[in-house]
N, C-alpha and C positions, 0 to 999 in steps of 0.2 A: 603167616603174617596177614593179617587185614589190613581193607583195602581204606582207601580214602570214607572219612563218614560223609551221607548224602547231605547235598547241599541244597534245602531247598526248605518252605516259607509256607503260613498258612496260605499265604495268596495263592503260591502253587497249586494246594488240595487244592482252592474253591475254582480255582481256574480249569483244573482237570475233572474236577467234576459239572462245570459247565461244559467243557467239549465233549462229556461221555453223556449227555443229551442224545447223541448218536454213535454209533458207532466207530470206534478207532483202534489202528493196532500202534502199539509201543512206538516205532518213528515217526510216526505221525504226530501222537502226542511232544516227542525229543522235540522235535523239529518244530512245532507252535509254540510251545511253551519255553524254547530254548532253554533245556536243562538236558543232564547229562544221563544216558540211559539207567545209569545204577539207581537215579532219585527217581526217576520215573518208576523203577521196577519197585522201588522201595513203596511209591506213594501209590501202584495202584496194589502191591499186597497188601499194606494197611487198609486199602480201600476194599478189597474183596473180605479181610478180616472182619470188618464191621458189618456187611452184607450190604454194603451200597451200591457192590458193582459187580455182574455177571464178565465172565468170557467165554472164549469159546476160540476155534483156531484162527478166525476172521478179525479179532479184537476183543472190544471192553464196550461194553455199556453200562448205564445205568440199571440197575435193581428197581424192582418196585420201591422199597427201603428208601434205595438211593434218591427213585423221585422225589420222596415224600421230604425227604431231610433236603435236599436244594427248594425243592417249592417254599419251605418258611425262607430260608433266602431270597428267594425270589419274588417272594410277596413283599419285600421289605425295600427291594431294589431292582431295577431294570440291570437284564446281561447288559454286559458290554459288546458296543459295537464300534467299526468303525467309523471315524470323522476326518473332515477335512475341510479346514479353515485358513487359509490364506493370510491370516491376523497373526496362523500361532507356527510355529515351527513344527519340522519333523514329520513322523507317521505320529494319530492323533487316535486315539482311544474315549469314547464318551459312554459314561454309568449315570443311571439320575436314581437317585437314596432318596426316598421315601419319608416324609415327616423328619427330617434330621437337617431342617433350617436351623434349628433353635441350636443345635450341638457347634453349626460355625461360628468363628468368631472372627477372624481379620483373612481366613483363606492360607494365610502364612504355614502355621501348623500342617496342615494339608499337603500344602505343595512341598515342604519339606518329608514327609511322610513316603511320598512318591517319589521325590529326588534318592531316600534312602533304599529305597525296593526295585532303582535302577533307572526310572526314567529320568530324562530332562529337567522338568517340572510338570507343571499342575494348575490349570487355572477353574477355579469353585464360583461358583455362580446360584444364589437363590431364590426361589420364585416366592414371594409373597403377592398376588395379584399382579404381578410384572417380574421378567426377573433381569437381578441385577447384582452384581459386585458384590461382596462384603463389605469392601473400603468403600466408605461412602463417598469417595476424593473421588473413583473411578467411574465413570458412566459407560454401559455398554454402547452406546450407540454412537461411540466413539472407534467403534470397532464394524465399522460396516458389514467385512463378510461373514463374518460372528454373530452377529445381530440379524443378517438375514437367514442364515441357515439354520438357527435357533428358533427364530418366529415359524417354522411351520412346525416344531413338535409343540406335540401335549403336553402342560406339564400341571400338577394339582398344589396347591396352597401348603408350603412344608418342606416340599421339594427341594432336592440339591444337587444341582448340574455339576459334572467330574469330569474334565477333560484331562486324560494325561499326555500326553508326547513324550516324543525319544527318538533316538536312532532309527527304531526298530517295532513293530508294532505288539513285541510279546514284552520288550521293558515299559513302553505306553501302558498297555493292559496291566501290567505287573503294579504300576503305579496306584492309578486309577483304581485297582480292586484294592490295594492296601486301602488309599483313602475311603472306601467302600465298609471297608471292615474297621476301618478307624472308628467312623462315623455312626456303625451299628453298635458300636461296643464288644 
């Protein structure tokens, strides 16, 4: 009899292949990405099938292959990292997409995106020479801690700010990189 089919998302790949940046073995991966060992085992054989990812008795890394197919990812979008902002709830996940102003339109889409891949919601922000809200009703600087821990990043003209939150900071991430990949097509 077969077992349960794996339950698991492109966000998943792209989030396992950002933590095979470095080294990791199997519960390490279970346990950040909260998913269940079988998807895991599923998602780094398809990952060795393609030659993206080495192991060895210590873990998984990335392939040379594998650097090369995340760097066009990565050129298009910054990893996620953590955040934390006092304006928003939860553990707080922030990605900023690359030239993919033009692709938002009210933020809505988005944060629905991210509420369906687990998180909370989702608050999208774009830099055109400032950044700011999509809904032009919202002003950031109505959000003080927001607005101050955002003015020290970089950000370039196109840009779009991904915050997700959640319970948890691997549904945050789960969020956030959906809208990531929304956003890239």
């Amino acid at each position: 009899m077969a077992g349960a089919a794996p339950s698991f998302s492109e966000v998943h790949v792209l989030r396992t292949l950002l933590m095979l940046r470095k080294k990791h073995g199997r519960k390490r991966l279970t346990d950040s990405l909260d998913l269940g060992e079988g998807s895991i085992r599923t998602i780094l054989k398809k990952l060795k099938t393609h030659g993206l990812i080495e192991s060895d008795e210590y873990g998984q890394k990335l392939s040379a292959k594998g650097k090369r197919y995340l760097k066009k990812y990565l050129d298009k979008f910054d990893a996620p990292e953590k955040f934390s902002s006092t304006d928003l709830d939860g553990k707080q996940v922030l990605c900023v997409v690359h030239d993919a102003s033009k692709r938002v339109r009210s933020g809505v889409m988005e944060r629905d995106t991210a509420i369906k891949s687990g998180a909370n919601g989702a608050l999208i922000l774009t830099f055109n020479k400032k950044l700011k809200f999509p809904n032009k009703d919202v002003n950031l600087e109505d959000y003080e801690d927001l607005n101050s821990k955002l003015k020290g990043k970089k950000f370039r003209n196109g840009d779009v700010v991904v915050i997700g939150f959640a319970d948890n900071y691997a549904n945050a991430e789960n969020g956030a990189v959906a809208i990531v990949l929304g956003l890239l097509g």
